[in-house]
N, C-alpha and C positions, 0 to 999 in steps of 0.2 A: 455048875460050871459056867463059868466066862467066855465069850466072844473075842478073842484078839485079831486083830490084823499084823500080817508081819512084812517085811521084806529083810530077805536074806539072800548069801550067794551060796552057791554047793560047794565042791570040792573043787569045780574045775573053773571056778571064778564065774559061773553067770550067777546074773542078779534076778532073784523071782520075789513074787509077792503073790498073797493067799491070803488064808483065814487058817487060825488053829484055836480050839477048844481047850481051857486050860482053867486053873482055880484062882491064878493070880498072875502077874504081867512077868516074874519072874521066873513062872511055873511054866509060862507060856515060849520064854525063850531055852530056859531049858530041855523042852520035849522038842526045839528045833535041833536043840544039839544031835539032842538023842536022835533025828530023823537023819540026819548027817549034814543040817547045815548052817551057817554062823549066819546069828541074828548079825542083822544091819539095823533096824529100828523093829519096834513091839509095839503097839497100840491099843487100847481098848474099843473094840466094835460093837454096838448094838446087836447086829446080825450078820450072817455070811452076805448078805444083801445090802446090809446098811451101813456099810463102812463110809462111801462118798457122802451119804444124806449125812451122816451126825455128823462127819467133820466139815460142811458144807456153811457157815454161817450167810453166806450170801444169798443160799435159795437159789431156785430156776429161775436165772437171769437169762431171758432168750437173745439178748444180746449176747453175752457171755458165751452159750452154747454153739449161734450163729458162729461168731467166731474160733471157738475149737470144731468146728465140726468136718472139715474137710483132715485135720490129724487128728481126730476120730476115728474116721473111717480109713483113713491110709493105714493108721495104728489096727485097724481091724482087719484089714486085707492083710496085711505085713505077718500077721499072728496066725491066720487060717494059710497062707502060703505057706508059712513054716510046718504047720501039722497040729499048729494048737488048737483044739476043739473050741469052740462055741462057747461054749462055758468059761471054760478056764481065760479066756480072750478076752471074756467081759469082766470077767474078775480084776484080769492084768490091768484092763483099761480104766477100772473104777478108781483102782487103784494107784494110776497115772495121772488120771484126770482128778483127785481128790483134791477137794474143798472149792472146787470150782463146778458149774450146771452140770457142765458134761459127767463130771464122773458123779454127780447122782443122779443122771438119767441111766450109764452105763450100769451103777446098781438096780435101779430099775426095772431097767431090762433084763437083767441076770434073774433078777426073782420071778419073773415073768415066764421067761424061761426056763427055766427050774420047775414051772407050777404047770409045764406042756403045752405053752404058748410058743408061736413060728415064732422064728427071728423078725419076720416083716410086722407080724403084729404086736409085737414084743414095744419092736421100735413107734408103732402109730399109737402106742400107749403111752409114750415117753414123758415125763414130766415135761412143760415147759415148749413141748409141739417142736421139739429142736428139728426133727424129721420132717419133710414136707409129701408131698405126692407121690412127687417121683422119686424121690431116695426108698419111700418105702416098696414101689413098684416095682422097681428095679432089683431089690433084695428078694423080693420074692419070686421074682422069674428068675433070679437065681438060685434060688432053692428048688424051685420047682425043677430046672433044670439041669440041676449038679452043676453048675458055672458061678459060684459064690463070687470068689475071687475077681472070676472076668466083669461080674457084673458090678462088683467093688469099683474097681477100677475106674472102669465108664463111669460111674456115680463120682468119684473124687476127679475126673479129667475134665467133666461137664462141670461140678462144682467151682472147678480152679480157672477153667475157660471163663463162666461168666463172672465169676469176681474180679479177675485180672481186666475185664474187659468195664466191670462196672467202675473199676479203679480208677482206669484211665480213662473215664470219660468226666466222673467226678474233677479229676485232676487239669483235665483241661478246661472244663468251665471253672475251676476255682480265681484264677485272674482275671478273665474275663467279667465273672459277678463283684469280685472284690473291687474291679477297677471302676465301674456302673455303679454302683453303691457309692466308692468313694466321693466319685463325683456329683453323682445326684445329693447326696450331703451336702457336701462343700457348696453347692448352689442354693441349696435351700438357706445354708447361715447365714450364706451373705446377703438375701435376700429378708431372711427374717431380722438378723440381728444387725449385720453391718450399716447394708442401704438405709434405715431408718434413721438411722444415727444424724443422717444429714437431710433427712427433712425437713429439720427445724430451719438450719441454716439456710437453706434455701427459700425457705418461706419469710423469712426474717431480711432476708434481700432485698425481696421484690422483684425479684429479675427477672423477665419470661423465659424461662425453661424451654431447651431445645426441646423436636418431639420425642426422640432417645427418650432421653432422660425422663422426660414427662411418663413416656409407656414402663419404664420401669420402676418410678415410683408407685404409679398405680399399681402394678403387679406385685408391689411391696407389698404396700398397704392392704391390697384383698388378701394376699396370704395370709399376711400376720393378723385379720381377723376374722377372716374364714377359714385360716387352717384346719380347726379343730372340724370344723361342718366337713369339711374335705376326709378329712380322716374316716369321720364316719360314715360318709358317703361311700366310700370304699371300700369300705370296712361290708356297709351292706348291700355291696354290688357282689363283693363278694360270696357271701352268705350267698346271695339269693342267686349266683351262677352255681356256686358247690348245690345246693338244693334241686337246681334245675338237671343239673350232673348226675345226680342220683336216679335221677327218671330214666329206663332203660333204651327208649327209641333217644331221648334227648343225646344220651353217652353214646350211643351206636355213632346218630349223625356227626357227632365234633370229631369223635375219634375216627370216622372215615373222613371228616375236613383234614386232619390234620397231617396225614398221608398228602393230601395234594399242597399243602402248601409250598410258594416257592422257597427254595431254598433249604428249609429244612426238612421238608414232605419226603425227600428221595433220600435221608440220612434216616431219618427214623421209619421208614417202608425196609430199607437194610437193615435195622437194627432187632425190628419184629422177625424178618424174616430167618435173619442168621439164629436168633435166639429159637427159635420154634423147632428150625430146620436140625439145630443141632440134640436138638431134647429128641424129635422122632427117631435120628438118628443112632443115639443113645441107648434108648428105648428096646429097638429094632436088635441093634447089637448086644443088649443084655438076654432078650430072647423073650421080651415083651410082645404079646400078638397086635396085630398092626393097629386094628380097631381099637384096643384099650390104650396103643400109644398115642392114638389121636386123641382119646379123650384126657391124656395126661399132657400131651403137649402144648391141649389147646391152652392149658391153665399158665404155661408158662409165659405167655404174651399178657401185657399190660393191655392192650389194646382190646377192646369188645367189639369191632369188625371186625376183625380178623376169628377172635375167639366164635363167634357164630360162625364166621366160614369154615373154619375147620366140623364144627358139628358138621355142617351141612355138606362138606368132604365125606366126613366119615360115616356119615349117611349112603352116601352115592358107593364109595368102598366096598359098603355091607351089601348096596345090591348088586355089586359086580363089575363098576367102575375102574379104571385104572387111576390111578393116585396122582398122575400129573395134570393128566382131565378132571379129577373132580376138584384139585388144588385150585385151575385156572377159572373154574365156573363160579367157585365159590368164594375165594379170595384173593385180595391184593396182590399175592403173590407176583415178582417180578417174569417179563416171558423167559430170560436166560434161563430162571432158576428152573423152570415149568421142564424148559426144553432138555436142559440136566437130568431132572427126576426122570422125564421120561426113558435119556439114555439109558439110566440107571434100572428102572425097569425090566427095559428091552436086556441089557446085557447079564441080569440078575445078580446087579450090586447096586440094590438101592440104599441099601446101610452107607456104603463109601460112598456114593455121590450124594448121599444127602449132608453127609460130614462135609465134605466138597465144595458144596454148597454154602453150608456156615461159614466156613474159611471163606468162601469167596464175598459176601455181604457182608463177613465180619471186617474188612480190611477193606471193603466199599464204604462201609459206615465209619468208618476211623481215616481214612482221604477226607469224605464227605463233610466231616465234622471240622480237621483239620482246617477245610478250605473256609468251611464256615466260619471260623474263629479267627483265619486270616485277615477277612473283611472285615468282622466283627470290633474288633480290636481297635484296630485304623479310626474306624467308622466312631467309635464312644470316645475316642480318644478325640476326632477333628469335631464331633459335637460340643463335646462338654467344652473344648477350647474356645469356638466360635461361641458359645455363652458366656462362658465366664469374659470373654474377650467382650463382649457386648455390652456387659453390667461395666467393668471397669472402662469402656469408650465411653459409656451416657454419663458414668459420673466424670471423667474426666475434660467431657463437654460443656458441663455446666460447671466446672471449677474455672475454666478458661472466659465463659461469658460472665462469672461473679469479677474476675481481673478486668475486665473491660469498664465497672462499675464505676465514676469519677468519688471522689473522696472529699 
């Protein structure tokens, strides 16, 4: 007997999909008759498991996954809200998700669970690592606590939060880098290709060259043949900064410099903090104990200052600390945010004020950036101007002293 996958609707017009057992593809939409419902499509399956992996020709693309993973999970919650079991959720979902990562991780899982593995460890098995920390932390303080659902939720609201928030920060610096780019180009051709052009001419004169002109020929000329040493030089500055980066006190110090820096130190000190503050809070609200949420939260900061303070929080927690006190001892944390936690403490709603929180950094760091790219903009724009204005005044200097020449 054969493996088919199917999807069909019953009598009252909903559309399901499964697995049925059958000798041939005809045999198989037949016994749906017989079950009482009209084949919509019939397929051939490897296994009740393997339906997404065989028709999957792409593989666990973790881009791919990243990308379905928040209507993944909505699609998961959506089905355990209705009453649909575990199982059958993942089936539906393999099923939806077929030929794409997710839906043969969702087979994955199903075999997994099928074989008396949790849900959480189900998913930390997944092909393709589509799952991270906290998605899986989360599912399982929802299991533990009968709150699947609530703890669903929180996982796809935190996931939707920082994408939406990564979006738009991408989106704002995308003019910004395009417009820097464009112009650092455009000054390098004229500088390599155009201004050369009339060295010869100038030299073929005789005419003494204003100093203008004179400092940007010379600046021609180094480039265009030390470019290539230039490239490499940079090339192995960089190297040799990523190598120094990897060194653990090296990465602590930059990444605590970069908190003070002016200007953008107080957008990315909000950007750590809302980001942290909303994962504890997350966390908290799935029904995650507070110790294990520090040491999931700490992972969601980029920053390794910060990441050590929080250990070093959750340290002080464990021996009896209060959480705005050891936040303040231990990290960057802003005092507003400090003095928040604490309310939240005191009135025993640190889960809301720590969300509260997020909201509040998150929309400090999204001013913050805004104002930055105010300047920013202006500033690339009266640069690049006042150079490109500089190259064409030297040559236009010495085009007017070549007129002065007698004939």
């Amino acid at each position: 007997m054969a493996v088919f996958g199917y999807r069909a609707s019953d009598r009252e017009g909903r559309v399901s999909e499964g697995m049925v057992e059958a000798a041939e593809e005809r045999g198989a939409a037949e016994r749906l008759r017989e079950m009482g419902f009209l084949p919509i499509r019939v397929w051939p399956a490897a296994s009740p498991a393997g339906k997404a992996a065989a028709a999957s020709p792409r593989g666990f693309g973790r881009r791919g996954a990243k990308k379905d993973l928040v209507p993944f999970l909505q699609g998961l919650r959506t089905l355990l809200v209705a009453g649909v079991p575990v199982d059958r959720s993942l089936e539906m979902l393999a099923g939806l998700f077929r030929g794409k990562p997710m839906g043969a991780a969702a087979a994955e899982i199903l075999r997994e669970v099928r074989a008396g593995s949790s849900l959480a460890e189900a998913m930390k098995k997944a092909p393709g690592a589509p799952f991270d920390r906290f998605t899986v932390q989360m599912v399982n303080a929802g299991a533990s606590t009968g709150r699947m659902e609530e703890a669903l939720e929180q996982v796809c609201l935190f996931l939707q939060r920082s994408r939406d928030f990564r979006s738009n920060l991408v989106g704002s610096l995308l003019y910004p880098s395009i417009l820097l780019g464009a112009s650092f180009l455009s000054v390098i051709l004229l500088l390599v290709y155009v201004v050369p052009r009339f060295v010869a001419v100038f030299a073929a004169s005789r005419v003494p060259l204003p100093m203008p002109t004179q400092a940007l020929l010379s600046a021609s000329t180094f480039l265009k043949e030390q470019g290539m040493y230039l490239l490499l030089a940079a090339v192995f500055v960089y190297l040799l900064a990523s190598a120094a980066l990897r060194r653990p006190e090296v990465r602590r110090d930059w990444d605590r410099a970069k908190l003070r820096w002016p200007g953008v130190g107080g957008v990315l000190s909000a950007m750590e903090t809302s980001r942290v503050m909303r994962s504890l809070s997350s966390l908290l609200s799935g029904g995650v104990p507070i110790l294990s949420a520090f040491v999931i939260a700490r992972e969601v900061s980029g920053n390794t200052a910060i990441r050590e303070g929080m250990e070093a929080a959750r340290l002080q927690v464990q021996g009896g600390a209060k959480v705005a006190r050891a936040l303040g001892e231990t990290t960057p944390v802003p005092e507003l945010a400090l003095q928040m936690i604490a309310v939240g403490e005191e009135t025993g709603r640190l889960e809301e004020m720590l969300s509260s929180v997020a909201d509040t950094y998150e929309e400090t760091a999204r001013r913050g950036l805004q104002r930055f790219l105010v300047l920013l903009e202006p500033a690339v724009i009266l640069g690049m101007g006042l150079l490109v204005g500089f190259i064409v005044f030297s040559m236009f200097l010495a085009i007017f002293k070549l007129n002065e020449v007698p004939f």
